[in-house]
Backbone as CSV, one residue per row, in Angstrom:
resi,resn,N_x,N_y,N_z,CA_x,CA_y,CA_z,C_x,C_y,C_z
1,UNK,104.410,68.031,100.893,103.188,68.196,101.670,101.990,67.823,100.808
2,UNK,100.896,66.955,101.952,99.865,66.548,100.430,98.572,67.626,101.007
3,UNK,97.596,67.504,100.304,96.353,68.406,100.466,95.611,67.853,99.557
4,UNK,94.317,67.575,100.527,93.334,66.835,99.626,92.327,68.016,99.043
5,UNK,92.088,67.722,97.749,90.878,68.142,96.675,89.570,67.982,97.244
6,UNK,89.145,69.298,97.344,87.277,68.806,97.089,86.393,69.298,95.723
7,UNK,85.714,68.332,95.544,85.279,68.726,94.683,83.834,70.223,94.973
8,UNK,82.932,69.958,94.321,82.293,71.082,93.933,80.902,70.515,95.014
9,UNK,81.208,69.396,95.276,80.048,69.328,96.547,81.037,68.647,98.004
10,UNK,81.911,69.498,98.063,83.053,69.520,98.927,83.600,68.110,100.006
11,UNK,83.546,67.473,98.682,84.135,66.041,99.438,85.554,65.524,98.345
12,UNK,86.371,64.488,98.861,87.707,64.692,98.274,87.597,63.690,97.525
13,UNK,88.192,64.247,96.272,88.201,64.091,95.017,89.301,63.700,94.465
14,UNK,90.695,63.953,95.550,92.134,63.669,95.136,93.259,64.291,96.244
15,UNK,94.357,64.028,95.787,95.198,64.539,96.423,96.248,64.833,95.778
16,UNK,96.567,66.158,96.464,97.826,67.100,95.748,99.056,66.706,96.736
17,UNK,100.314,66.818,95.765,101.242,66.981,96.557,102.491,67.538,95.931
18,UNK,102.724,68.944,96.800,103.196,70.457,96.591,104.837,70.303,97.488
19,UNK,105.157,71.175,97.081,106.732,71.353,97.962,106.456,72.185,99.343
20,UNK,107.380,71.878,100.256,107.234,71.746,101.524,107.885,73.322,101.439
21,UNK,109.036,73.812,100.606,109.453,74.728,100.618,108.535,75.892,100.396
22,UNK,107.663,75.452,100.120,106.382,76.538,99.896,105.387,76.433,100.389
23,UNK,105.154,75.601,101.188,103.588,75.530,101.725,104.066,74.631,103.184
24,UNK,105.290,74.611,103.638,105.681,73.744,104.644,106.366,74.456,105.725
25,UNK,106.659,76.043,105.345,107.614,76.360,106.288,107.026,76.658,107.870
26,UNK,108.197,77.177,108.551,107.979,77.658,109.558,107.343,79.390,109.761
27,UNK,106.329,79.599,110.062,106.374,81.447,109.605,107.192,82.205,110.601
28,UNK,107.747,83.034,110.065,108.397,84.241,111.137,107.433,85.358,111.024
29,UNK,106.933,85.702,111.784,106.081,86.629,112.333,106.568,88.398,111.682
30,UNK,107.929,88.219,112.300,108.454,89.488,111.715,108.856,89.344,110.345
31,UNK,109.089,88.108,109.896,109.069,88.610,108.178,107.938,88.967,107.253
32,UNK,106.485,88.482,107.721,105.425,88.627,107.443,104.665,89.239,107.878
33,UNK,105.223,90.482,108.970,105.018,91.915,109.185,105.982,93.211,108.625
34,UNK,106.967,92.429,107.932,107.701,93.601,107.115,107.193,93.731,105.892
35,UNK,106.530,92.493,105.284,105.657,92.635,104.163,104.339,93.272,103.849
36,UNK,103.827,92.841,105.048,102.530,93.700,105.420,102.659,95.468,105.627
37,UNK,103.585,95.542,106.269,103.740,96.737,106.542,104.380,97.784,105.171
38,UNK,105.258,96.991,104.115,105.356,97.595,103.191,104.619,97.289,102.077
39,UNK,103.259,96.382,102.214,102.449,96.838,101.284,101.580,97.976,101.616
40,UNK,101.210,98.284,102.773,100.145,98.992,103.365,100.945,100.789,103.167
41,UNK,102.359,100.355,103.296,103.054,101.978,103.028,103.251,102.374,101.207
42,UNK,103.143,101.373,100.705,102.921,102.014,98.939,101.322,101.597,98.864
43,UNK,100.328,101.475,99.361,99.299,101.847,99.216,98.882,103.590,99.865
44,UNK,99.363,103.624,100.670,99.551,105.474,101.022,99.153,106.210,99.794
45,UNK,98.394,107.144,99.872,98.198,108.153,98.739,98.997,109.168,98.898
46,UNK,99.353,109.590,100.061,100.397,110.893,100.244,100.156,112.068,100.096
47,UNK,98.584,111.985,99.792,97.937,113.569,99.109,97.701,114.809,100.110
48,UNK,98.112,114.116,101.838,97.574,115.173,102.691,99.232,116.264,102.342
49,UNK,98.887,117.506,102.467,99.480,118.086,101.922,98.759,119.968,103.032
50,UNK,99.544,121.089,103.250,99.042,122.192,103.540,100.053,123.137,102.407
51,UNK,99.342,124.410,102.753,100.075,125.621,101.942,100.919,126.400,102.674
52,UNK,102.104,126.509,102.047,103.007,127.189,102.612,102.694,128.859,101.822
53,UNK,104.212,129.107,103.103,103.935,130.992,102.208,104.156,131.522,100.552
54,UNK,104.457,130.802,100.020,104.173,130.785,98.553,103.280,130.303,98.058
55,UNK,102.209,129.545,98.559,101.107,129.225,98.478,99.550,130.117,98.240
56,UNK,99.786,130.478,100.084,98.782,131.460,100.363,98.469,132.712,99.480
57,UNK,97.414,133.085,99.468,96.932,134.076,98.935,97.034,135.798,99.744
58,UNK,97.473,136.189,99.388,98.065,137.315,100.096,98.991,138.524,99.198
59,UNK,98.765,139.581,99.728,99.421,140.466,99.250,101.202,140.692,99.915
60,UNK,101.694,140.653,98.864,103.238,141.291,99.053,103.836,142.493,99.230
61,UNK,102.719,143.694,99.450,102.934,144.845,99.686,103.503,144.854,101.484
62,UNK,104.678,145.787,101.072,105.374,145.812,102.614,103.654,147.276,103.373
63,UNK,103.521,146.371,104.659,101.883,146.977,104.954,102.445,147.979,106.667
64,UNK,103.461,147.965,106.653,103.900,148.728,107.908,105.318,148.611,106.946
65,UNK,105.733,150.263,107.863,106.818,151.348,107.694,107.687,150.171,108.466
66,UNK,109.447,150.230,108.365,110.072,149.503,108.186,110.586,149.973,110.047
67,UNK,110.728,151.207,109.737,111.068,152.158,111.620,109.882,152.757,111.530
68,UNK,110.126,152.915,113.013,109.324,153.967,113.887,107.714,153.306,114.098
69,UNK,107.438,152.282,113.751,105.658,151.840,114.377,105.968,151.677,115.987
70,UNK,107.037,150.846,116.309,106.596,150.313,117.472,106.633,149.028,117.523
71,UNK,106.841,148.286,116.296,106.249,146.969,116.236,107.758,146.268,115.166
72,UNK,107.285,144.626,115.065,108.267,144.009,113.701,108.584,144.595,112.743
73,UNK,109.327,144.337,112.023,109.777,145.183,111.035,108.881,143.505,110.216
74,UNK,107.487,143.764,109.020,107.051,142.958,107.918,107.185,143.009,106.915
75,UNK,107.127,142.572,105.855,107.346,142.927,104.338,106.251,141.901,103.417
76,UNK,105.188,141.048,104.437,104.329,140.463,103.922,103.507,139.940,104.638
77,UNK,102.141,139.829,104.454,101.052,139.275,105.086,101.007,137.660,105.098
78,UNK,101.803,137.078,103.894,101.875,135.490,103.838,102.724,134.567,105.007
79,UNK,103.499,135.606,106.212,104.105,135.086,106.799,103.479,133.996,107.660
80,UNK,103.730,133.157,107.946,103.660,132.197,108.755,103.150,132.649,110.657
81,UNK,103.482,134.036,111.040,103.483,134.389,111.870,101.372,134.630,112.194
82,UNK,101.229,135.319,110.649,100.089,136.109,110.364,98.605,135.155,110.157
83,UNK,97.762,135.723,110.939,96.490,134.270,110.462,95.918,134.435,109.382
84,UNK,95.995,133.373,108.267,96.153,133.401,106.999,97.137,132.739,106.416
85,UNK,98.381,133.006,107.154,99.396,132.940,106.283,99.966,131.202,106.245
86,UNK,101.515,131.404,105.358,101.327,129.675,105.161,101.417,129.201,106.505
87,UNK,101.643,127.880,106.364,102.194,126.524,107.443,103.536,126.462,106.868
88,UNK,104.321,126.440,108.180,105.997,125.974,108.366,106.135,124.763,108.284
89,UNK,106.921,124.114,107.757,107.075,122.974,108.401,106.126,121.707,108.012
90,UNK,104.756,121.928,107.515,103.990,121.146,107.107,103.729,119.787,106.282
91,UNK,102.994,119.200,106.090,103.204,118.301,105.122,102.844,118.142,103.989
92,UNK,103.805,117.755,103.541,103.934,117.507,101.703,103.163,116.286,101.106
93,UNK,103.062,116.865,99.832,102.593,115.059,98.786,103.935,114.694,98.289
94,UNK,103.784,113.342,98.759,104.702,112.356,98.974,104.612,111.206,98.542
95,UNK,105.188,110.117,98.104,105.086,109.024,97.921,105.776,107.924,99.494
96,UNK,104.939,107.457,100.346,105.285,106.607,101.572,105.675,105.482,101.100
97,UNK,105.711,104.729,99.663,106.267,103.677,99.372,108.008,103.486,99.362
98,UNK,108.556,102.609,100.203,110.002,102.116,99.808,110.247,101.230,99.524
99,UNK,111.489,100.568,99.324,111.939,99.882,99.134,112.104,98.045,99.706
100,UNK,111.754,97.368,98.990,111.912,95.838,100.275,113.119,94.598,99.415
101,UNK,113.560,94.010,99.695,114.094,93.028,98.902,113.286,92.124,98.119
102,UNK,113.593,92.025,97.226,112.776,90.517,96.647,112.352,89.213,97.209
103,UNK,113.787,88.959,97.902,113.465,87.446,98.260,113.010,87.646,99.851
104,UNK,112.956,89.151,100.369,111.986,89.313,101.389,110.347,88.967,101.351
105,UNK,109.986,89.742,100.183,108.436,89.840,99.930,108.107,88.217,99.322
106,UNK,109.297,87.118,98.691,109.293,86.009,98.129,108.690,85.159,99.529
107,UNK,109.712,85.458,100.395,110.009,84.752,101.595,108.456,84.874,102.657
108,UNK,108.416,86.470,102.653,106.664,86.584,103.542,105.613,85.815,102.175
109,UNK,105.522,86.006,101.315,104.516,85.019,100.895,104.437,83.426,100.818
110,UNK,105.710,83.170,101.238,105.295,81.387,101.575,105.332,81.531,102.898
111,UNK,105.530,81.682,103.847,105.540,82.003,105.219,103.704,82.425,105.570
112,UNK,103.163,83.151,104.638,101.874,83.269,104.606,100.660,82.138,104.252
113,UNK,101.414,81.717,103.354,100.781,80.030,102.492,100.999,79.297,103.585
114,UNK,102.101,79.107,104.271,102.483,77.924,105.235,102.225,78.113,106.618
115,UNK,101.448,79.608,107.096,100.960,79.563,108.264,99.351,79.011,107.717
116,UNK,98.525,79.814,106.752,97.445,78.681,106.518,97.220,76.880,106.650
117,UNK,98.501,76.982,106.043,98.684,75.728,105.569,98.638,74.158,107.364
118,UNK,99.459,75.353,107.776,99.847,74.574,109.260,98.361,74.517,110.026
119,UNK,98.077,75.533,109.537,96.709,75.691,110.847,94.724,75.455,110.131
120,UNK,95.133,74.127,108.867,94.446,73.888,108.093,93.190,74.628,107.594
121,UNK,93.847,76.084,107.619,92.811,76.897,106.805,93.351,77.239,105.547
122,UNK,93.516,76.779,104.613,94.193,76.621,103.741,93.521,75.600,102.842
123,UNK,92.652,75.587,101.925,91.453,74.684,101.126,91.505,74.806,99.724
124,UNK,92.161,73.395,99.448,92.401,73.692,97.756,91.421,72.546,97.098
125,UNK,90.637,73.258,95.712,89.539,72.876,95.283,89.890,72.604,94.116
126,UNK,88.831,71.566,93.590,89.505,71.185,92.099,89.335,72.558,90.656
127,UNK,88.345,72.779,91.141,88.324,74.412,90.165,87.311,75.438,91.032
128,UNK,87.510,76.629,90.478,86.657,78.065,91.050,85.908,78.015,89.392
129,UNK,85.731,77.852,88.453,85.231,78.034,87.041,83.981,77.498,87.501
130,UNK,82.916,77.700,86.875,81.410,77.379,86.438,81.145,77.735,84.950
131,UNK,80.268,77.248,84.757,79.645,77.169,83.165,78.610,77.682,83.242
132,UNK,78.506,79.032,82.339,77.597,79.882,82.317,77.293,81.101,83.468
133,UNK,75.964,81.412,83.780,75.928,82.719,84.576,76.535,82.100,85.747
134,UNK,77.006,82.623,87.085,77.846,82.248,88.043,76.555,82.822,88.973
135,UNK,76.092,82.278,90.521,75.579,82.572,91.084,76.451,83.230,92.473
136,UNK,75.608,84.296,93.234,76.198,84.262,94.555,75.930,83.368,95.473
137,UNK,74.818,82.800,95.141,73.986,81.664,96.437,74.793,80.378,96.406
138,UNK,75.552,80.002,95.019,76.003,78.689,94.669,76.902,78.790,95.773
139,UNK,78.325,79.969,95.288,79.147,79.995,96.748,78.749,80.259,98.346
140,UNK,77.509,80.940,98.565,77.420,80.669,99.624,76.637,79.274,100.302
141,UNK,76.419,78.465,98.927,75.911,77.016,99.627,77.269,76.006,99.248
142,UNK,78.524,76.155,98.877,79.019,75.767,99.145,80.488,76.032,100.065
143,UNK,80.339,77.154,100.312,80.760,77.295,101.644,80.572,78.000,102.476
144,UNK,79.408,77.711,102.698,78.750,78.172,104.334,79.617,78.354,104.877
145,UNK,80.145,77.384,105.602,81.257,77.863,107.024,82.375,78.247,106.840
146,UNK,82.671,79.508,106.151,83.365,80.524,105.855,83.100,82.051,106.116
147,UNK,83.439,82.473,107.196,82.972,83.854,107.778,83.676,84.895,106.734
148,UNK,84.905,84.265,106.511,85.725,85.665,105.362,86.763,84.649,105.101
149,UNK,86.848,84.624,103.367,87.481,83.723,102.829,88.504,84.802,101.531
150,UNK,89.525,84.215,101.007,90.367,84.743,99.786,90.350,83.903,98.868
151,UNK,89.641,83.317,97.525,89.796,82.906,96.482,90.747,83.798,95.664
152,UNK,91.544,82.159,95.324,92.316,82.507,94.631,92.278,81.382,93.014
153,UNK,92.660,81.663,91.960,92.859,81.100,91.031,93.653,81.480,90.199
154,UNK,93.792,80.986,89.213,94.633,80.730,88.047,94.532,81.683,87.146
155,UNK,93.787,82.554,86.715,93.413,83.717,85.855,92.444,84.366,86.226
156,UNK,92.647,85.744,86.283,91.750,86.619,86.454,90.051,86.334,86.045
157,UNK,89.266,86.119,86.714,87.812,85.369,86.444,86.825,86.640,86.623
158,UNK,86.211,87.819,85.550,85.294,88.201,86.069,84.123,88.313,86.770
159,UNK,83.490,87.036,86.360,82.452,86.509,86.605,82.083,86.469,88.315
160,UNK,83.415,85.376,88.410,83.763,84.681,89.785,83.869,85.915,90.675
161,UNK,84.303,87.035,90.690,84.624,87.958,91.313,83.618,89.106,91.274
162,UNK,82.791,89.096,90.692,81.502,89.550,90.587,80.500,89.313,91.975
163,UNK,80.258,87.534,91.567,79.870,86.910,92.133,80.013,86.801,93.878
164,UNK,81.746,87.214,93.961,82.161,86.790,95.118,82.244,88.423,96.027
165,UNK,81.702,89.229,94.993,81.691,90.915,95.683,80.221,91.154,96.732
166,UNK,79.251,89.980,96.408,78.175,90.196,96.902,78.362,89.667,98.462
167,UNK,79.117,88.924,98.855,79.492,88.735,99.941,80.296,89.126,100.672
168,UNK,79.776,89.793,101.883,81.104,90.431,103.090,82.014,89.400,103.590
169,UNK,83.227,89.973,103.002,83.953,88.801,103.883,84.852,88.006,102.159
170,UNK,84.278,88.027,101.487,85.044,87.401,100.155,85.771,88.094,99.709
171,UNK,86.661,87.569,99.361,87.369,88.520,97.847,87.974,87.272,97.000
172,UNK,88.669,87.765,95.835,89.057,87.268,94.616,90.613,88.234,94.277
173,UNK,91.243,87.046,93.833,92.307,87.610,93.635,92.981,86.446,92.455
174,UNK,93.390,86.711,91.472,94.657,85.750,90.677,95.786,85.464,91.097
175,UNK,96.115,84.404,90.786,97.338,83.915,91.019,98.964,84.798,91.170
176,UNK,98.639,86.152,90.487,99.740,86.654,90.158,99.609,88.109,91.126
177,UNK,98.233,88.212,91.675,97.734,88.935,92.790,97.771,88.307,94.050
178,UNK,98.202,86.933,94.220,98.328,86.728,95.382,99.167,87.668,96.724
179,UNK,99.173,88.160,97.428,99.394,88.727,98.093,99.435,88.541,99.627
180,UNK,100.189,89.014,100.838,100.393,88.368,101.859,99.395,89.464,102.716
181,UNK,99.029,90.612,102.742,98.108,91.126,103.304,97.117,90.677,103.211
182,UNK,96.184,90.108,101.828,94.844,89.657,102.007,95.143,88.658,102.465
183,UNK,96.017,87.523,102.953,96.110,86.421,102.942,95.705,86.359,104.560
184,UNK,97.140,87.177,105.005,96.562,86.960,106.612,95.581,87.508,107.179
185,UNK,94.757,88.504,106.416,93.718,89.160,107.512,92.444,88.059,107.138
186,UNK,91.994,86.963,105.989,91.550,86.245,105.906,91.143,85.127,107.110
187,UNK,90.516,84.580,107.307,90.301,83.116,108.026,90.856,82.335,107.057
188,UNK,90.392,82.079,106.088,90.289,80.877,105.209,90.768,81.590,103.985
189,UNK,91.956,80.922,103.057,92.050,80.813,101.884,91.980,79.439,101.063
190,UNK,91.396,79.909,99.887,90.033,78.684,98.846,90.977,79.012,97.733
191,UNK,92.302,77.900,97.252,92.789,77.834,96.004,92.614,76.762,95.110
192,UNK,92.340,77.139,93.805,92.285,75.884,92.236,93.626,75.260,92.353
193,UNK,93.250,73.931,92.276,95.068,73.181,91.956,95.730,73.967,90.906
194,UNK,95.092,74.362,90.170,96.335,74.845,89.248,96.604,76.380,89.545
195,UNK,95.936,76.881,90.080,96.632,78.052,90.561,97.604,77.475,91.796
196,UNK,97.575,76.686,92.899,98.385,75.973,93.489,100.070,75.730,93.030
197,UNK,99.910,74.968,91.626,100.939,74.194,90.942,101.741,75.954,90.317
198,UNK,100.816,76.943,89.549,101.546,77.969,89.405,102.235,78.816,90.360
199,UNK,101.627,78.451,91.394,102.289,79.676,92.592,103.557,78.527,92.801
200,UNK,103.581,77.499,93.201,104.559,76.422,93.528,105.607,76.852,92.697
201,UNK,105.286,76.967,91.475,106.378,76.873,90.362,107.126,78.377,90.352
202,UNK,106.009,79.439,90.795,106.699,80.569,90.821,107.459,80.864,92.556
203,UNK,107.012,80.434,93.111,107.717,80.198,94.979,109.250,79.527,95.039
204,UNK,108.949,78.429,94.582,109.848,77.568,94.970,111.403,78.134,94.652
């Protein structure tokens, strides 16, 4: 598959040409909702959590005679029955992350590349680097017609990602952060050939 280069005043500068096995496929919908769905479940914090009856604060003194009230036989105020007392049944801190295959989460990220790819939102540039201070205005004058975009590159770029925080709708991510959740909730993903050629090499 080829894909033309723009340069830095977004006209083409060259042409790439990448494996089809990675940037060519067909997407399955449901494989690139099992990915999504198990990144979004190990992002879970798991912290909602209540107190049970070993929890609560309460006295353990038996507070009624065992016969003769009239009433339950209690032996504690922490019961579950009592207002105050714990939650039955409740929920725990947990970890919601499981398990996925490898060549599942392998498989939804070219399936993610190659639905961009098909539906030419998918824009690979000769570099994301600048020399010296990095502006926010530079990227938004060179790509205006980008409502919400995912840069991606080749090494972690502070600068660039600085830069690209001032805008709603951007993000920044490395090559080794590529990921299939930011990918699809994106319009547009903006990759460096050589972050391109590394993901290729690590996909294929």
């Amino acid at each position: 598959m080829k894909f033309n280069i723009l340069d830095r005043e977004n006209k083409v500068s060259g042409e790439l040409e990448l494996s089809d096995l990675v940037f060519g496929l067909t997407p399955r919908r449901d494989i690139i909702s099992r990915v999504v769905l198990w990144q979004l479940a190990k992002r879970r914090s798991g912290n909602h959590t209540v107190k049970g009856k070993s929890d609560v604060h309460g006295t353990t003194k038996k507070f009624v005679r065992q016969k003769g009230s009239g009433g339950a036989r209690h032996g504690s105020k922490k019961a579950v029955q009592f207002r105050g007392g714990g939650i039955v049944f409740g929920p725990v801190k947990r970890d919601h992350g499981y398990d996925l295959q490898k060549k599942v989460r392998k498989l939804g990220l070219k399936m993610a590349l190659s639905d961009k790819s098909r539906n030419g939102n998918l824009v690979v540039v000769d570099s994301l680097k600048y020399e010296g201070n990095i502006k926010t205005k530079e990227f938004l004058k060179r790509f205006a017609d980008m409502k919400s975009a995912l840069f991606i590159d080749v090494d972690p770029n502070f600068e660039v990602e600085c830069a690209l925080s001032n805008i709603v709708g951007y993000d920044f991510v490395p090559q080794i952060g590529a990921n299939v959740y930011d990918i699809v909730r994106k319009d547009k993903v903006v990759i460096s050939v050589d972050a391109m050629k590394v993901l290729e090499g690590r996909l294929v």
